[in-house]
C-alpha positions, -999 to 999 in steps of 0.1 A, spaced: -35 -814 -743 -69 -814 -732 -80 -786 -707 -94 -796 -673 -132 -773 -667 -113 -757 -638 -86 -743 -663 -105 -739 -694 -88 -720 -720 -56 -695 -713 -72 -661 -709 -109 -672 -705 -118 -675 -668 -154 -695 -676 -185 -684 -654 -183 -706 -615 -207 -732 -617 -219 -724 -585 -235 -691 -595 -258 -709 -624 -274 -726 -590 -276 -701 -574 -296 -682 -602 -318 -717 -602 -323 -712 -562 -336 -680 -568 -363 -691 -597 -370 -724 -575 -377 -705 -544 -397 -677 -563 -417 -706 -578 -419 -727 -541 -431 -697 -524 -455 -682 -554 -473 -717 -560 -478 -725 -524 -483 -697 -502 -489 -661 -521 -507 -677 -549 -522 -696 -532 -536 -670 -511 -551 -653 -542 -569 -686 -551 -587 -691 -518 -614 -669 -521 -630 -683 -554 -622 -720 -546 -640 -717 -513 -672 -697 -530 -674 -722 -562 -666 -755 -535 -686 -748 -500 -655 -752 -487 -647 -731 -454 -613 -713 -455 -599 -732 -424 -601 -766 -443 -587 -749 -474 -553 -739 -452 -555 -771 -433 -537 -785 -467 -508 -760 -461 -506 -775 -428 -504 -813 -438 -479 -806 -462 -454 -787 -438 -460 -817 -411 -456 -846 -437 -426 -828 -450 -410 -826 -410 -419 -864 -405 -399 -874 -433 -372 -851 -437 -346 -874 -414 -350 -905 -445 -347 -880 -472 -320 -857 -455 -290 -877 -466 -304 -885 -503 -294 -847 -505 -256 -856 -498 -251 -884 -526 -240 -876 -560 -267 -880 -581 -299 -872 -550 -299 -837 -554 -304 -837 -590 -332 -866 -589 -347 -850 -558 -343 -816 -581 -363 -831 -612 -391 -850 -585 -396 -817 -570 -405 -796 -600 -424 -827 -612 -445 -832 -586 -452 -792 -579 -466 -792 -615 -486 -825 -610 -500 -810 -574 -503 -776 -593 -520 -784 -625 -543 -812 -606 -569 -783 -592 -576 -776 -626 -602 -804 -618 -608 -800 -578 -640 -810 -564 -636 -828 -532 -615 -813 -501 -600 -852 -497 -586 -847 -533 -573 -818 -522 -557 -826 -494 -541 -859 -508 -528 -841 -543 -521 -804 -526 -511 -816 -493 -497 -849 -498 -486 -852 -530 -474 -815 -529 -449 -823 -498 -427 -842 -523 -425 -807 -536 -405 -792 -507 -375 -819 -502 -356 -809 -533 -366 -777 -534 -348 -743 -528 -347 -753 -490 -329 -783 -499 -303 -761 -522 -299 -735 -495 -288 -760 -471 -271 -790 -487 -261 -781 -522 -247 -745 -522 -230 -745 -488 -207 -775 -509 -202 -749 -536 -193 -720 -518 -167 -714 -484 -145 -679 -491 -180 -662 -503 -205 -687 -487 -232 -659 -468 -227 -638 -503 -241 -666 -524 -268 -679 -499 -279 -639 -493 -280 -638 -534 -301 -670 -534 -322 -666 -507 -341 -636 -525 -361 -659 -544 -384 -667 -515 -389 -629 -509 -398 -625 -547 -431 -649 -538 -452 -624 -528 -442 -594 -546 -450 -613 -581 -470 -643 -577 -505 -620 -562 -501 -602 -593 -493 -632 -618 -522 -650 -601 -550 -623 -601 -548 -616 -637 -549 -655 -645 -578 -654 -624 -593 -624 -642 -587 -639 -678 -591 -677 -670 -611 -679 -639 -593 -705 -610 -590 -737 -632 -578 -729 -654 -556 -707 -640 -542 -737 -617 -534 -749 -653 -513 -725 -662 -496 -718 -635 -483 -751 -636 -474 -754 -671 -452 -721 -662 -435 -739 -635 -428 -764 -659 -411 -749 -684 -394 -730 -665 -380 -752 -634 -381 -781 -654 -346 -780 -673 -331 -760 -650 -338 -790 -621 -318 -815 -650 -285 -786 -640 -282 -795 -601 -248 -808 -586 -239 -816 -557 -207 -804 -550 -178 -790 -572 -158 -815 -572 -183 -836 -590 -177 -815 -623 -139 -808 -613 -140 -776 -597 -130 -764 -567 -151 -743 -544 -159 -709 -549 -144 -712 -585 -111 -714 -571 -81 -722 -595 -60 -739 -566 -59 -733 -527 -31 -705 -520 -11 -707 -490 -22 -675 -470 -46 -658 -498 -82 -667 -476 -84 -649 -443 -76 -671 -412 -114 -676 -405 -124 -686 -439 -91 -709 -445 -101 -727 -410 -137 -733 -428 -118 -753 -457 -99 -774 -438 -129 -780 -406 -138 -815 -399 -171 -829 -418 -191 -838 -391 -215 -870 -399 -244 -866 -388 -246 -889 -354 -216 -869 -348 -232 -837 -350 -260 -847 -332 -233 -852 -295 -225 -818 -300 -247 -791 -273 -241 -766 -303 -260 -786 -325 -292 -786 -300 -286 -751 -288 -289 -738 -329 -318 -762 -335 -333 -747 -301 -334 -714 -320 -341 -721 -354 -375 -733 -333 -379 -703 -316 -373 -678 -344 -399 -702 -363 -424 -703 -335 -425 -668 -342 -429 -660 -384 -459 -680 -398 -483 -668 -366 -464 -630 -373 -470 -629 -416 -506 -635 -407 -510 -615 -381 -497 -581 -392 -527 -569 -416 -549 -582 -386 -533 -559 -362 -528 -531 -383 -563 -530 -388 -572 -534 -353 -549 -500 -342 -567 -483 -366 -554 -484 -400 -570 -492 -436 -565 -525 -455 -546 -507 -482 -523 -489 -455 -519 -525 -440 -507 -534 -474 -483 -509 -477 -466 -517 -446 -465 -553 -461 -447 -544 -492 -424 -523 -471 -416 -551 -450 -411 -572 -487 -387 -545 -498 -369 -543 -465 -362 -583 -463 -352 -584 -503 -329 -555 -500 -309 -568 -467 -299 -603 -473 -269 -597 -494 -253 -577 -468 -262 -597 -439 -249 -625 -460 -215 -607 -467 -212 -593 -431 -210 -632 -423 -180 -638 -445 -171 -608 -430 -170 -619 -391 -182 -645 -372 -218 -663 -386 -228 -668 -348 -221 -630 -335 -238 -618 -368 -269 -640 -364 -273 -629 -323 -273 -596 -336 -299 -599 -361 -322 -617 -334 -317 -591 -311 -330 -570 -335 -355 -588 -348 -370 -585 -317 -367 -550 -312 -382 -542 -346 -411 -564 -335 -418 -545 -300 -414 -512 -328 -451 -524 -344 -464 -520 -307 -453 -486 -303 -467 -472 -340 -483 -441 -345 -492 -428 -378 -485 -440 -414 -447 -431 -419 -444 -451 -386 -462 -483 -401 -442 -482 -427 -411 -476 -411 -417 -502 -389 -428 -529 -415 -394 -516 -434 -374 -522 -408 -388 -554 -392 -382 -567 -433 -345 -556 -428 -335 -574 -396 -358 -606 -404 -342 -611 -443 -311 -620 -424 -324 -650 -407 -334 -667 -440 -293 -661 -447 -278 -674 -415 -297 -705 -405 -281 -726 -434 -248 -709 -435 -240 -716 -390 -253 -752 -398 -230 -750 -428 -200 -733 -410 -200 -753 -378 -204 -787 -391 -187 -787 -429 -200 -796 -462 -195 -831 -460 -229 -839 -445 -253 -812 -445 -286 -831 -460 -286 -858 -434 -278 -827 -406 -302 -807 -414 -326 -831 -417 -328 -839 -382 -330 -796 -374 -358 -799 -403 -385 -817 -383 -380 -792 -354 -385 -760 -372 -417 -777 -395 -435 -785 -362 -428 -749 -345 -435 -731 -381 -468 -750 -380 -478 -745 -346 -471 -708 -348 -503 -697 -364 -525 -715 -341 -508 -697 -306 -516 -662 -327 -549 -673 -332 -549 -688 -299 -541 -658 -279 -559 -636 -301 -590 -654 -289 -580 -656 -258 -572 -616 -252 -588 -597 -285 -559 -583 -292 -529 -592 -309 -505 -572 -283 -498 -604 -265 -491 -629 -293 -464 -602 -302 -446 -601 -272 -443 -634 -271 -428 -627 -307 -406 -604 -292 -393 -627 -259 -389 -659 -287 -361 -638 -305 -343 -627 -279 -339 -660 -265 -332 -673 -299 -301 -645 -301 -293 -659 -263 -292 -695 -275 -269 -689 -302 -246 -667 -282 -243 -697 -262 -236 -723 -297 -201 -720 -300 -187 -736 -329 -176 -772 -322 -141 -788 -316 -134 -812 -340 -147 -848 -326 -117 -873 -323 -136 -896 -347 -113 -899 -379 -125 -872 -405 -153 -883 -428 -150 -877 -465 -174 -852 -486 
């Protein structure tokens, strides 16, 4: 008799499916992050000296690729839910990060840029780790669901702890172009076959969430067994809810918030009187701080409810924020920069799981791609009121308590998002 891949051979439990994604989440958002942000950072510098260009048009790429990607998030959203979209976004992605990667190699001219980098590199982002942390593992995972996107979701935090590193010693032994170059054909080989293993949902390859053998009557908690069998909302359906506006509502506050904060922190630090390298170290505290809390905020919300977890982290998000107002001396910096890592990591946890939890796995590609074009626009804007009101006061203290008044009406706001009632709509399949 041949064996089903959710038996597979008496005594020989084979590894869940759904971990091998997560493992490719973690890589793919290492890579995502690295390539476009941290890296990226390190490359600025010579690019701008060698090219004329100023710094402000070199960023304005980063820019143009976060808005293009917001403007067409709604079309691709649902290509995420189909069998074989995540996969083929999966293997576009990683192609066309390489392509925009491995193209500066041979820079010159700032429209290039913008049109390879910027446009060309927005491709990059919709099946990316983003797109795996909110449409594809959510399917995989109920019962241990905020584990497994905690687990994933440290790839993004490993961006800047490696990719300044990686980066500066390509620069040192290549100089830039080449080190584009290789950079890229890194990616390559190693995102490219592991972007051919995407799935969409277990029941593709015949598994059951979770690795489950079978659903057993009474063997989830109550909470977790309601998850299973919730309504999967369609998209115009979630869309009628108030819980679905009041979440996106603070996704775009929280977001309003971190671009404007990353860039901002060595800036202030300086300005109350500490050293660039001291500035650093509170940095890499803050790195170590977000890394080392996500599993737990993520298993704290299979623990208890995703929405009283996630008004807690706010809350403290933005006490930990007013905390870098009231630093005094170095073990305060970094205490501070520890801590603000801590209560932050959770939010990269908790704003796919609530989408996730509230409106079931059926959907959650087209879903979030309406909430997408909300938090692109904030995330975007967010450096510019920093910069703004940094201009406006010389000193950084009043960005940051706008920082601190944005998360805690973001923990307000999803107080008030209480999870849906099923619509009376008959239930849509996954």
């Amino acid at each position: 008799m041949s064996e089903t891949p959710a038996q597979g051979r008496p005594g020989r439990k084979r590894p869940f499916y759904g971990w091998l994604l997560v493992l490719v989440t973690i890589l793919d958002g290492a890579f995502s992050s690295g390539t476009g942000v941290w890296g990226f950072s390190v490359f600025v510098r010579p690019m701008t000296a060698e090219l004329g260009w100023t710094r402000s048009a070199m960023y304005g790429a980063l820019t143009a690729r976060s808005l293009i990607s917001g403007v067409f998030a709604p079309v691709i959203g649902p290509m995420q839910d189909s069998r074989n979209g995540p996969r083929l976004l999966a293997i576009i992605t990683t192609l066309t990060m390489v392509m925009a990667v491995v193209a500066q190699k041979w820079a010159g001219d700032l429209a290039w840029f913008y049109v390879i980098f910027g446009g060309i590199g927005a491709l990059a982002s919709f099946g990316s780790s983003e797109m795996l942390m909110t449409a594809v593992l959510p399917k995989w995972f109920i019962r241990t669901r905020g584990r497994a996107l905690g687990i994933a979701s440290i790839g993004t935090a490993m961006g800047p702890l490696i990719f300044p590193l990686l980066v500066t010693s390509l620069l040192e032994g290549l100089g830039w172009r080449d080190a584009w170059l290789a950079l890229g054909l890194l990616t390559l080989v190693i995102l490219g076959p592991l972007s051919a293993t995407v799935r969409t949902r277990p029941e593709d390859l015949g598994l059951l969430p979770d690795g489950d053998a079978a659903p057993v009557e009474g063997a989830a908690p109550r909470r977790i067994a309601a998850l299973a069998a919730a309504h999967n909302y369609t998209r115009a359906e979630a869309v009628r809810t108030p819980s679905f506006w009041l979440l996106t509502g603070s996704f775009s506050l929280a977001m309003l918030t971190l671009s404007g904060m990353f860039g901002s922190l060595v800036p202030y630090f300086q300005d109350i009187g500490f050293s660039t390298a001291e500035g650093g170290m509170a940095t890499a505290a803050y790195g170590v701080g977000s890394i080392s809390t996500r599993v737990f905020w993520g298993a704290l919300c299979d623990r208890y409810p995703v929405r009283n977890v996630m008004a807690l982290q706010a809350a403290v998000t933005a006490l930990s924020i007013a905390g870098f107002l009231a630093v005094q001396g170095l073990p305060g910096l970094l205490l501070a920069g520890f801590a603000h890592g801590l209560a932050i990591g959770g939010f990269f946890v908790m704003r796919p799981l609530i989408v996730a939890n509230y409106f079931g796995r059926g959907h959650l590609g087209a879903i979030n791609g309406i909430v997408r074009p909300f938090v692109t626009f904030a995330s975007a804007f967010s450096p510019l009121l920093f910069a703004g009101m940094y201009d406006a006061t010389g000193s950084y203290v009043t960005p940051f308590w706008i920082a601190v008044v944005c998360w805690a009406l973001a923990s307000a706001t999803v107080v008030l998002a209480r999870p849906p009632t099923d619509p009376p709509a008959s239930p849509s399949t996954n």
